[in-house]
C-alpha positions as protocol buffer text, in pm:
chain_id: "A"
residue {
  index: 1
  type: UNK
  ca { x: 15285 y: 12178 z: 10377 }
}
residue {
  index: 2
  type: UNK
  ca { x: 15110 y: 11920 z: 10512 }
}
residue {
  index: 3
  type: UNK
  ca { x: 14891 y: 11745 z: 10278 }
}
residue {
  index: 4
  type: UNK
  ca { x: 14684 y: 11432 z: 10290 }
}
residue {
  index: 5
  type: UNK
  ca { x: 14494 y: 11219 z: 10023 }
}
residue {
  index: 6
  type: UNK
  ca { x: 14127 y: 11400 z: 9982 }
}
residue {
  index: 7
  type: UNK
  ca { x: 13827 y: 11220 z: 10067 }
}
residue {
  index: 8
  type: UNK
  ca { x: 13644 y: 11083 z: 9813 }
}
residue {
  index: 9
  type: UNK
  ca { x: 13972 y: 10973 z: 9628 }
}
residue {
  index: 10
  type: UNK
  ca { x: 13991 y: 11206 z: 9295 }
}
residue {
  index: 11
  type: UNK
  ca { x: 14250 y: 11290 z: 9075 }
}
residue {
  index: 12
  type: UNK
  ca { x: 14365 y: 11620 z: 9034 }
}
residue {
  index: 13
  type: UNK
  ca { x: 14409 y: 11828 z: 8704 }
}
residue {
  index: 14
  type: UNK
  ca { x: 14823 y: 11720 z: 8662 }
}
residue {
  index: 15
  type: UNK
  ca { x: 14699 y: 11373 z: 8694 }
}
residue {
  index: 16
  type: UNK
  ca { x: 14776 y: 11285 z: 9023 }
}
residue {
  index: 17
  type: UNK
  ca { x: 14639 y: 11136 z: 9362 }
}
residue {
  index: 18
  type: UNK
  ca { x: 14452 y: 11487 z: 9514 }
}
residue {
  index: 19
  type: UNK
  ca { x: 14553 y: 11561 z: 9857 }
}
residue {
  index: 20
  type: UNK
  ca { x: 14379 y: 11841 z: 10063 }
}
residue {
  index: 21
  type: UNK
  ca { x: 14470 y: 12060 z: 10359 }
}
residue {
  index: 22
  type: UNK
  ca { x: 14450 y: 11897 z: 10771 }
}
residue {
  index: 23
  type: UNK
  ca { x: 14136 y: 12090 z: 10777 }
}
residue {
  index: 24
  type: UNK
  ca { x: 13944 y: 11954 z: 10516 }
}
residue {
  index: 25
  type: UNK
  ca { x: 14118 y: 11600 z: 10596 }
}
residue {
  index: 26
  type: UNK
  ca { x: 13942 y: 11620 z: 10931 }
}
residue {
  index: 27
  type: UNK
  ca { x: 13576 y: 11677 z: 10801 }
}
residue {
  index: 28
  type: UNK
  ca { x: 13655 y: 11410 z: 10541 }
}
residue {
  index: 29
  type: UNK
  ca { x: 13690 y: 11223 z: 10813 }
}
residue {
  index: 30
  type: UNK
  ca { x: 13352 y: 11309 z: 10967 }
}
residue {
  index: 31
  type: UNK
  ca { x: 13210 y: 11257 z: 10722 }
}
residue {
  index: 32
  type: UNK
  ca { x: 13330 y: 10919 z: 10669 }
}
residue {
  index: 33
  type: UNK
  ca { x: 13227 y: 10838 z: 11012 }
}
residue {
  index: 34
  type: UNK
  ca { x: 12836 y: 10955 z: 10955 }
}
residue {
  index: 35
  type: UNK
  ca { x: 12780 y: 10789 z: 10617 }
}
residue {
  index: 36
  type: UNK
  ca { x: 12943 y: 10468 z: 10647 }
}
residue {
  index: 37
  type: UNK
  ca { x: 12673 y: 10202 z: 10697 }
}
residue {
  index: 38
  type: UNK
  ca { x: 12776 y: 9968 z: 11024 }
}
residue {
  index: 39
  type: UNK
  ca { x: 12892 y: 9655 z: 10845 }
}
residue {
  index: 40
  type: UNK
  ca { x: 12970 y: 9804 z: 10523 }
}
residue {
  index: 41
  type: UNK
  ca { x: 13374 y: 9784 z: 10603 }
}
residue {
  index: 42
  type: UNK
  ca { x: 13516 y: 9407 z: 10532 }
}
residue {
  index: 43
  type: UNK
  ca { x: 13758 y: 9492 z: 10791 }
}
residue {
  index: 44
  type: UNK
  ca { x: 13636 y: 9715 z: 11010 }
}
residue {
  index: 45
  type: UNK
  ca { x: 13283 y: 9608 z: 11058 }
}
residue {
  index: 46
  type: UNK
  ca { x: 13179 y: 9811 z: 11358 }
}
residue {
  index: 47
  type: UNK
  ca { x: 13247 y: 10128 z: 11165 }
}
residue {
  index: 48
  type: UNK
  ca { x: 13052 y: 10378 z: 11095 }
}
residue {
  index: 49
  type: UNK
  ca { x: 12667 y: 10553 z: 11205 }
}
residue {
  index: 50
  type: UNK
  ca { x: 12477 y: 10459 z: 10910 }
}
residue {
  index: 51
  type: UNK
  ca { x: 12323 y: 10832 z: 10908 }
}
residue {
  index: 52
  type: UNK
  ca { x: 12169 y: 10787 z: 10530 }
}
residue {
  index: 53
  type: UNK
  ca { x: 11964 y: 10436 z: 10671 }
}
residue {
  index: 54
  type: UNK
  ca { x: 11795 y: 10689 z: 10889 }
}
residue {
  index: 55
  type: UNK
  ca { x: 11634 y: 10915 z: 10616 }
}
residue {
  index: 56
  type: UNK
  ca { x: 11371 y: 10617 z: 10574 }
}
residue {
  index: 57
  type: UNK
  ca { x: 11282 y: 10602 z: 10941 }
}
residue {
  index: 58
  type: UNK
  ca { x: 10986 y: 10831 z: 11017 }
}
residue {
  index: 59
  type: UNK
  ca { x: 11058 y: 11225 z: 11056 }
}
residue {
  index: 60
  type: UNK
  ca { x: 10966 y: 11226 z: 11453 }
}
residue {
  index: 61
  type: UNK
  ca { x: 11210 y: 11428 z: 11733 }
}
residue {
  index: 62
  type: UNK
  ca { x: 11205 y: 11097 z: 11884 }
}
residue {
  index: 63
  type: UNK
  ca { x: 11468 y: 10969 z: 11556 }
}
residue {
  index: 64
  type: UNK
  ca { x: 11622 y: 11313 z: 11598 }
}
residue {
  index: 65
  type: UNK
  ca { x: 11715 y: 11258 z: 11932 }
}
residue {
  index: 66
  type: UNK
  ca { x: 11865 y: 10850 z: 11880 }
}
residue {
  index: 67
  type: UNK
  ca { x: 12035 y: 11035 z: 11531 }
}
residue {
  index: 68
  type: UNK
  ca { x: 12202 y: 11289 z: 11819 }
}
residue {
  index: 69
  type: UNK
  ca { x: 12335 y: 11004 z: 12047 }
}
residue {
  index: 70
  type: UNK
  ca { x: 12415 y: 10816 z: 11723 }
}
residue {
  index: 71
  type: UNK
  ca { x: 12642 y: 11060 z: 11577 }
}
residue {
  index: 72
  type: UNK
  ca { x: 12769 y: 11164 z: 11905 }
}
residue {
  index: 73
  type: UNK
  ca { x: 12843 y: 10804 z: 11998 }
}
residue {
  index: 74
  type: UNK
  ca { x: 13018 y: 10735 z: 11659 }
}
residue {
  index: 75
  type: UNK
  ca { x: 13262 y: 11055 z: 11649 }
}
residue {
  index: 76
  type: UNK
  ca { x: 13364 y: 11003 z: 12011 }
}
residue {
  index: 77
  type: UNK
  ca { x: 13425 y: 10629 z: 11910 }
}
residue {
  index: 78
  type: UNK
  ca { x: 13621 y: 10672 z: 11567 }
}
residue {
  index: 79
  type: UNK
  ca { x: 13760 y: 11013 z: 11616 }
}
residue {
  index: 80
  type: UNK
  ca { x: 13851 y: 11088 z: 11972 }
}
residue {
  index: 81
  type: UNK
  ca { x: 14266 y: 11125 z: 11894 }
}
residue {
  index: 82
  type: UNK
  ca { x: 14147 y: 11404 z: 11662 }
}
residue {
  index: 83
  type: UNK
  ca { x: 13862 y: 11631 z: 11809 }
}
residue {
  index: 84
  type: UNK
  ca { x: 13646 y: 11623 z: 12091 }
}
residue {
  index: 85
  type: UNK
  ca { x: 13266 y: 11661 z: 12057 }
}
residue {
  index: 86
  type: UNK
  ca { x: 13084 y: 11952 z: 12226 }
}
residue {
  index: 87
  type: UNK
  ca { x: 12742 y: 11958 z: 12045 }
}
residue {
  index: 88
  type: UNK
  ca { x: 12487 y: 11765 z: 11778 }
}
residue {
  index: 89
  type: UNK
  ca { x: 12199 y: 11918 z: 11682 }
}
residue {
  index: 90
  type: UNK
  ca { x: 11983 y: 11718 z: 11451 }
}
residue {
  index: 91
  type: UNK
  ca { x: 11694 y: 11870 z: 11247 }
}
residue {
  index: 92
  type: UNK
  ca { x: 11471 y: 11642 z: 11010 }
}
residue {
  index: 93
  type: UNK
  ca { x: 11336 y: 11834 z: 10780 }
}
residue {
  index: 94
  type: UNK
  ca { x: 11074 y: 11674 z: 10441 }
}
residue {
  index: 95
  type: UNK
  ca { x: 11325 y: 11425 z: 10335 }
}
residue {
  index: 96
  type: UNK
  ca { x: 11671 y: 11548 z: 10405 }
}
residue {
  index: 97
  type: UNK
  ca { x: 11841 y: 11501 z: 10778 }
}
residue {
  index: 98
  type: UNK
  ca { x: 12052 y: 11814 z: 10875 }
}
residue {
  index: 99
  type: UNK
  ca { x: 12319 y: 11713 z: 11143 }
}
residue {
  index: 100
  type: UNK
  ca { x: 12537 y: 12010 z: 11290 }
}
residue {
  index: 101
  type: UNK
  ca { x: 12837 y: 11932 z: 11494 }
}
residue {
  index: 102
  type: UNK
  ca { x: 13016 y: 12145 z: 11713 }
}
residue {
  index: 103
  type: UNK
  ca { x: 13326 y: 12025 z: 11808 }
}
residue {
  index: 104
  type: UNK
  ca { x: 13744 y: 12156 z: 11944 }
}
residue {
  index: 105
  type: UNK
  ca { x: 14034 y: 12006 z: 11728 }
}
residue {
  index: 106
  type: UNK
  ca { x: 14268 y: 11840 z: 11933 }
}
residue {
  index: 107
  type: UNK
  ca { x: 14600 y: 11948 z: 11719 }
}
residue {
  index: 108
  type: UNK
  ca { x: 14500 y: 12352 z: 11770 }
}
residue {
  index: 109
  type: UNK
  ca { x: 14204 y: 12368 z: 11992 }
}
residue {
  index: 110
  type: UNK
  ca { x: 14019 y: 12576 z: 11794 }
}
residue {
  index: 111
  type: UNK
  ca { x: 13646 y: 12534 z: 11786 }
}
residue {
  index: 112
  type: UNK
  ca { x: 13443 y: 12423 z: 11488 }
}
residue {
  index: 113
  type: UNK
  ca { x: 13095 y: 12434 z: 11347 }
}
residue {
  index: 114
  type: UNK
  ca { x: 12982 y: 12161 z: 11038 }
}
residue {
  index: 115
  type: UNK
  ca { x: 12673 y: 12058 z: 10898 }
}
residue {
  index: 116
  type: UNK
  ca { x: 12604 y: 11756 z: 10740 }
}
residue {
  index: 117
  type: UNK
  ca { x: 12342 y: 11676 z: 10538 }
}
residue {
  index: 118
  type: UNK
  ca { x: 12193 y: 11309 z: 10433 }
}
residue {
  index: 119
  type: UNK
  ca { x: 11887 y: 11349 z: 10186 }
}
């Protein structure tokens, strides 16, 4: 089986480090990529699209469309060896952003659908 450590690090009920399956590694790894703040990574500074900064920004499609380059810009940045990105659709609805991502995994080429949500 391949297993990896699961994103946010827990520990499981036998008391050890909790891993999780490739497929749930990978939208760990999204979501990494959408909520970490630009900066917020000693060592990797550049990181990150800072999605949850933009719930404070006014609710217009103009934010919805620099969230959709954002996100898009980000995952094709950080995540390229691992899937390639084929759609954002961004929705701002009251208070809460809704991001969807369409996107093929690299290691079986099988297409995906995720949502997101910051809010």
């Amino acid at each position: 089986m391949d297993s990896r450590l699961d994103y946010p690090f827990t520990v499981d009920r036998r008391g050890r480090t909790a891993t999780t399956d490739k497929s749930d590694h990978l939208q760990d790894m999204i979501h990494a990529v959408l909520f970490t703040r630009p900066g917020e990574r000693v060592n990797r500074p550049d990181f990150g699209c800072g999605l949850a900064a933009l719930l404070f920004q006014p609710n217009t499609t103009v934010l919805a469309g620099e969230t959709r380059l954002q996100v898009m810009s980000a995952l094709q940045r950080w995540l390229a060896t691992a899937i390639t990105v084929e759609r954002v659709e961004v929705q701002a609805a009251e208070e809460r952003l809704v991001v969807t991502i369409e996107y093929i995994r690299l290691d079986t080429g099988q297409r995906v659908t995720d949502t997101f949500q910051a809010g």
